[in-house]
C-alpha positions as CSV (number, residue, x, y, z in Angstrom):
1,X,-25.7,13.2,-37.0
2,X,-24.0,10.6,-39.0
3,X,-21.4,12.5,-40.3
4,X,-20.7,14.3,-36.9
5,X,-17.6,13.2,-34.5
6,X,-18.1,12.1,-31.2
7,X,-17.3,14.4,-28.5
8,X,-14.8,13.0,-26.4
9,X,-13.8,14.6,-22.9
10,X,-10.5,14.1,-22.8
11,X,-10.2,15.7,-26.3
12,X,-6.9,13.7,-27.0
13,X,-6.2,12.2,-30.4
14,X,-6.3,8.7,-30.4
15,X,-3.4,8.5,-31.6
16,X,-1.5,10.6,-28.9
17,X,-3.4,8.2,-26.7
18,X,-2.2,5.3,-28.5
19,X,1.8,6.7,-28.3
20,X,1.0,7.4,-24.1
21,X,0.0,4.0,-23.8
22,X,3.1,2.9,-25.2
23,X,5.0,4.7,-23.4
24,X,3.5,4.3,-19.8
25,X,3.4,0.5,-20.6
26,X,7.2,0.5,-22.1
27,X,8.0,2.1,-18.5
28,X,5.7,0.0,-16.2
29,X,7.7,-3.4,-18.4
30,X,11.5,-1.8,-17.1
31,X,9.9,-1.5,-13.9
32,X,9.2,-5.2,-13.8
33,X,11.8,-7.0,-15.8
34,X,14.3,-7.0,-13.3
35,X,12.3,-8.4,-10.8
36,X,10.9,-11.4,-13.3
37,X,14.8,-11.6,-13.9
38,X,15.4,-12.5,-10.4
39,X,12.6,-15.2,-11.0
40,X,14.2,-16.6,-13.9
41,X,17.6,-16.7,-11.8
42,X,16.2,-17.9,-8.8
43,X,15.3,-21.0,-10.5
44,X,18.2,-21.8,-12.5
45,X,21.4,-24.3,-11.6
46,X,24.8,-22.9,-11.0
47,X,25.9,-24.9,-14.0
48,X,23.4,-23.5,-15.9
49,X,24.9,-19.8,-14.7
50,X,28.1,-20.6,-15.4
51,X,28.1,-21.9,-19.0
52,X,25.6,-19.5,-20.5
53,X,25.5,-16.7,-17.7
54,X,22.3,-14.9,-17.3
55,X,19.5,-15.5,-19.5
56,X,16.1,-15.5,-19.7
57,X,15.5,-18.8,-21.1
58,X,18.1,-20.9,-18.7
59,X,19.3,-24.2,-20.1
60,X,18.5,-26.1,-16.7
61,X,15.7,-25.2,-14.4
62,X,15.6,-26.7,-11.5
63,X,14.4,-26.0,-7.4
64,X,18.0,-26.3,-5.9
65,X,18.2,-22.9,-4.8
66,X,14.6,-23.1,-3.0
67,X,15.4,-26.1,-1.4
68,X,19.0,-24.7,-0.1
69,X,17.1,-21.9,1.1
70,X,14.6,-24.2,2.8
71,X,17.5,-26.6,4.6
72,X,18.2,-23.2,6.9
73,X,15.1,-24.7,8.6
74,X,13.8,-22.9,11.5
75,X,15.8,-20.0,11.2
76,X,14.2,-19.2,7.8
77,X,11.0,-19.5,9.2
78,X,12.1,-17.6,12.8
79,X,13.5,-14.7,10.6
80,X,10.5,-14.6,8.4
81,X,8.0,-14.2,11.8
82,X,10.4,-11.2,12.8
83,X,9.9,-9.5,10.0
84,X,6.2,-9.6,9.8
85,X,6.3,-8.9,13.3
86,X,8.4,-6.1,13.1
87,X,6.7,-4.1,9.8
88,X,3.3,-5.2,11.2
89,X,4.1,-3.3,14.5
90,X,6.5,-0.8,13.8
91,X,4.4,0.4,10.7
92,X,1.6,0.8,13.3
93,X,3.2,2.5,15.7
94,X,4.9,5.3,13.5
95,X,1.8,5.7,11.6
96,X,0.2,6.3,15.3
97,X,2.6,8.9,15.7
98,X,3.2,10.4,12.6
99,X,-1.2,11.1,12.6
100,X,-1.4,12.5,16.3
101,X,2.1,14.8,15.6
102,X,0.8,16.0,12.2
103,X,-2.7,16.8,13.9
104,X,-1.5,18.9,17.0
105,X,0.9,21.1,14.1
106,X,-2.7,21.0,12.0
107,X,-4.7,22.3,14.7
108,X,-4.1,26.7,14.8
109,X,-5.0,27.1,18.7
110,X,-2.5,24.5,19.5
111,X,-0.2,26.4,21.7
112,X,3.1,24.5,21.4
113,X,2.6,24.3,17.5
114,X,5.8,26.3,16.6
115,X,7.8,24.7,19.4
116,X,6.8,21.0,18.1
117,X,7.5,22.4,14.6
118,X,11.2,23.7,15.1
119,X,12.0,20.1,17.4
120,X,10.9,18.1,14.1
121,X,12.7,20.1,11.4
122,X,15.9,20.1,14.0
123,X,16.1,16.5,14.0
124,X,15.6,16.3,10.4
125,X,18.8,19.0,9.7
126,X,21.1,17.7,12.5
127,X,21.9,14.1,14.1
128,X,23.9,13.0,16.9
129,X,25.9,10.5,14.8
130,X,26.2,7.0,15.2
131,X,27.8,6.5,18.4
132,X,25.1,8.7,20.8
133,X,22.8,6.8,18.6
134,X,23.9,3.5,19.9
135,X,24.8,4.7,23.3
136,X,20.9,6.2,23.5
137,X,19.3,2.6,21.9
138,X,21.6,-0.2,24.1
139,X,22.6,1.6,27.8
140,X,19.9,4.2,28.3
141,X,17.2,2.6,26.5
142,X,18.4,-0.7,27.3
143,X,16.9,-2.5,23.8
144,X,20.3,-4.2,22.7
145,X,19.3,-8.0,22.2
146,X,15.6,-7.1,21.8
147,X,13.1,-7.2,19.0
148,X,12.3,-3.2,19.6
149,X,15.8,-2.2,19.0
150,X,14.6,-2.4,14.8
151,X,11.3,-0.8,16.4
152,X,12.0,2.1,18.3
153,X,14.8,3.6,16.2
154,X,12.5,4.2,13.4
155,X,9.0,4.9,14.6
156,X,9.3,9.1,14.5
157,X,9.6,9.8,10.8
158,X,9.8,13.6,10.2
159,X,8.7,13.4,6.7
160,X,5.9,11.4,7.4
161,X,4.9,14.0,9.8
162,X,5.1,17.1,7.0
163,X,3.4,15.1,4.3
164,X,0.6,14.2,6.7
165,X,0.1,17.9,8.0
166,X,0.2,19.2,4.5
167,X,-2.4,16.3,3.8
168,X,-4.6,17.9,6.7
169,X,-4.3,21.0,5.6
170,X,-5.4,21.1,2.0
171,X,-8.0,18.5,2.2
172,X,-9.9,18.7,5.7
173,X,-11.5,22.3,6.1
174,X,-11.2,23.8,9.7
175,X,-15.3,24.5,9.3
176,X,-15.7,20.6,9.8
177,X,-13.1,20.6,12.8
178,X,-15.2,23.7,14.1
179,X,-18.4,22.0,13.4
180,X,-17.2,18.8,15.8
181,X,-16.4,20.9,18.3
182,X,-19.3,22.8,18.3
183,X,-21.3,19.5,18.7
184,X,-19.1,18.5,21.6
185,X,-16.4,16.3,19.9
186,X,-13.1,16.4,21.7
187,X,-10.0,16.7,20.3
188,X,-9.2,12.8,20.6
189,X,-12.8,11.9,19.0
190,X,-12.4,14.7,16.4
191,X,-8.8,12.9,15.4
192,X,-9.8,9.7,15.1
193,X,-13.9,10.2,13.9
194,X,-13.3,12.7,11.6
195,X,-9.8,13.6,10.7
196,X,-8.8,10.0,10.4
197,X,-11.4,8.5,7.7
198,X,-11.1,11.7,5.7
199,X,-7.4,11.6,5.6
200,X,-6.8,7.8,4.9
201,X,-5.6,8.4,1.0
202,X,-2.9,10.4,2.7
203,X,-2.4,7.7,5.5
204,X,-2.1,4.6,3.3
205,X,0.7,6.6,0.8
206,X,2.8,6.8,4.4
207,X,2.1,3.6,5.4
208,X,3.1,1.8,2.9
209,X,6.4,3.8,2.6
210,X,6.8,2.8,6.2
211,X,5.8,-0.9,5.7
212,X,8.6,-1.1,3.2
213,X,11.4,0.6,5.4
214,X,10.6,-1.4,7.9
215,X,10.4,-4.4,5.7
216,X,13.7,-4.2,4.1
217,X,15.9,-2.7,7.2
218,X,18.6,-4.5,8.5
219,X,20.8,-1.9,9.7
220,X,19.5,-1.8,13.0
221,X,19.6,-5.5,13.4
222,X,23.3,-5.5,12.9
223,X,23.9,-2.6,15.2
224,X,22.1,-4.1,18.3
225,X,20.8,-7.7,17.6
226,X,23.4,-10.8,18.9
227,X,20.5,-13.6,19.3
228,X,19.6,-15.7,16.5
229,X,16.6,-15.7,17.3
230,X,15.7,-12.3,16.9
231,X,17.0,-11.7,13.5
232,X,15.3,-10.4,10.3
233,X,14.8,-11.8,7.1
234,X,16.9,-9.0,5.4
235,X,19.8,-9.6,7.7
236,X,20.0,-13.7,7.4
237,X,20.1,-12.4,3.3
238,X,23.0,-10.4,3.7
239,X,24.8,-12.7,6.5
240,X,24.1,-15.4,3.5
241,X,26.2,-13.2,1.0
242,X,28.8,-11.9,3.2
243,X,29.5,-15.8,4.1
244,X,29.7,-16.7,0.6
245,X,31.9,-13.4,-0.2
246,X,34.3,-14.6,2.5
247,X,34.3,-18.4,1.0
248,X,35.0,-17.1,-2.2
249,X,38.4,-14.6,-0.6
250,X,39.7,-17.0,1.8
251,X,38.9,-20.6,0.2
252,X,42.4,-21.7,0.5
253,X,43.2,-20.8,4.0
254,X,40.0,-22.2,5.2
255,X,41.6,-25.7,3.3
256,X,38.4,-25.7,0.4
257,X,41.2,-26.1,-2.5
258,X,39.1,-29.0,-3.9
259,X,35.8,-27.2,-3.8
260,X,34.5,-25.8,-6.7
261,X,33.0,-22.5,-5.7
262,X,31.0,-22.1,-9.2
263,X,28.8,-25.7,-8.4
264,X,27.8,-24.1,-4.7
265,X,24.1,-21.9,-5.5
266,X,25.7,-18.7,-4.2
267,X,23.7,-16.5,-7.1
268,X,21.0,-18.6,-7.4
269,X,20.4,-19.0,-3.2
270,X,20.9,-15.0,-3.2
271,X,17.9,-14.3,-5.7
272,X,15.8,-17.4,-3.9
273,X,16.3,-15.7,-1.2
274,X,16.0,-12.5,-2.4
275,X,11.8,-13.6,-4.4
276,X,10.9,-14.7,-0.5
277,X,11.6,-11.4,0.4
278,X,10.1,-9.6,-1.8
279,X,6.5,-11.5,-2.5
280,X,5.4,-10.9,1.0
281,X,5.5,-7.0,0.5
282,X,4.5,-6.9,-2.9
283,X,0.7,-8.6,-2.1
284,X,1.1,-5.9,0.9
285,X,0.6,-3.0,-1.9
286,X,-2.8,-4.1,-3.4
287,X,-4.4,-3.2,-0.1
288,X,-2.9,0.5,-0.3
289,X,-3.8,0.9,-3.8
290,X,-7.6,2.0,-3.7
291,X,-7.0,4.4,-0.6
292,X,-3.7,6.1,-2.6
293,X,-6.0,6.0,-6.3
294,X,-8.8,7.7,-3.8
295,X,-6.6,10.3,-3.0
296,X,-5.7,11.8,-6.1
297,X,-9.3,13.5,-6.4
298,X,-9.1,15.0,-3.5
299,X,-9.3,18.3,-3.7
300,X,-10.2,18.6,-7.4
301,X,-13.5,20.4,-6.2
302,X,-12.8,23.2,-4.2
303,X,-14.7,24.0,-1.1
């Protein structure tokens, strides 16, 4: 009828809808201003910063910083290749781990389930400290001065583990496990037939989570890694900025006094820097994103 309203599901006011839009959109612009801010910086002159200071529309715009970034040559590029490397393989690896560990504390008839449980939540409430930790990774491991030294130390994540169980748990019944089984599946075919492609919302979340830590680490690079060659692209960033902060303290006893420190790109390089960084990473989320939006109608129908 004419004079009827439409029926809408939701049954929100379109104007509440109208003030949740704001909001959500007012919060997702915070979220990315920053980031556009490094942009901005990244591609302004130090005089530029230095007269007028941070701004959005910079008076001179100009490629300076890139192309400081660019003269580190091969080591740029050699740093970059770790990196991939490293988050490529290490995200593998503990995702590998993290779905085989969650499965065997999944499964009820698992006989070491409890044992397996109380080792994971130990390691999560105590540590050794730092100097077992580096003992363990350089003399009986023997990874100082290797690429798996910022591999091995992170590939068992105990949260990673929970949140996959409790993935497991409220989304793949044990009837379908029982089914498999029944039809002759073992438990290594079952895990990776079954458990795997129903639980890949879950999967993706970690990974990505993982990706990124593995991405942005350079703790573990400082602790073991000596050769050049082998460094990240997070630690050449903050060598780059503890350099500059120790030109900036000490630029009279190194015999700089006629150096201007505000004409060398020390902001600008940092945020050039800083954009190659984070691009990579960010195009790595787009191919997470339909698995993680999957996964938040799972379970909305119950069994």
């Amino acid at each position: 009828m004419a004079g009827r309203k439409k029926f809408r599901i939701n049954k929100v006011s379109r104007a509440s809808e109208a003030l949740f839009h704001v909001i959500v959109g007012g919060f997702a612009l915070i979220c990315i201003i920053p980031f556009v801010f490094i942009i901005i910086i990244a591609f302004t002159g130090a005089e530029s910063l230095r007269t007028i200071g941070y701004s959005f529309f910079p008076a001179e715009v100009t490629m300076v910083n890139f192309n400081a970034a660019f003269e580190l040559g091969d080591q740029l590029w050699r740093s970059f290749y770790n990196s991939i490397f490293i988050t490529f393989i290490g995200t593998f690896l503990s995702l590998l781990i993290a779905i085989m560990y969650a499965y065997g504390l999944y499964r009820t008839g698992y006989p070491l389930k409890k044992f397996f449980t109380i080792l994971m939540f130990f390691t999560m409430l105590f540590g050794g400290g730092l100097v077992p930790f580096v003992i363990v990774i350089r003399n009986l491991l023997n990874l100082g001065d290797t690429i798996w030294a910022m591999i091995v130390p992170m590939l068992m994540a105990p949260f990673n583990v929970i949140i996959l169980r409790t993935f497991y748990k409220t989304c793949i019944p044990e009837s379908l496990l029982d089914a498999a089984n029944i039809d002759g599946c073992g438990e290594f075919r079952t895990l990776f037939s079954i458990v795997v492609p129903l639980a890949k919302p879950g999967i993706a979340t970690i990974g990505l989570l993982t990706a990124i830590g593995f991405w942005n680490d350079w703790w573990h690079a400082l602790l073991f890694v000596r050769d050049r060659s082998l460094i990240p692209l997070q630690f050449l960033l903050m060598e780059m900025q503890r350099n500059m902060e120790f030109i900036r303290r000490n630029i009279t006893m190194i015999g700089a006094e006629n150096i201007n420190f505000a004409d060398l790109p020390t902001q600008g390089l940092r945020m050039a820097l800083a954009v190659i960084i984070v691009v990579p990473i960010a195009f790595a989320y787009p191919f997470f994103q339909r698995y993680i939006i999957s996964g938040m109608t799972i379970g909305a129908v119950k069994e």
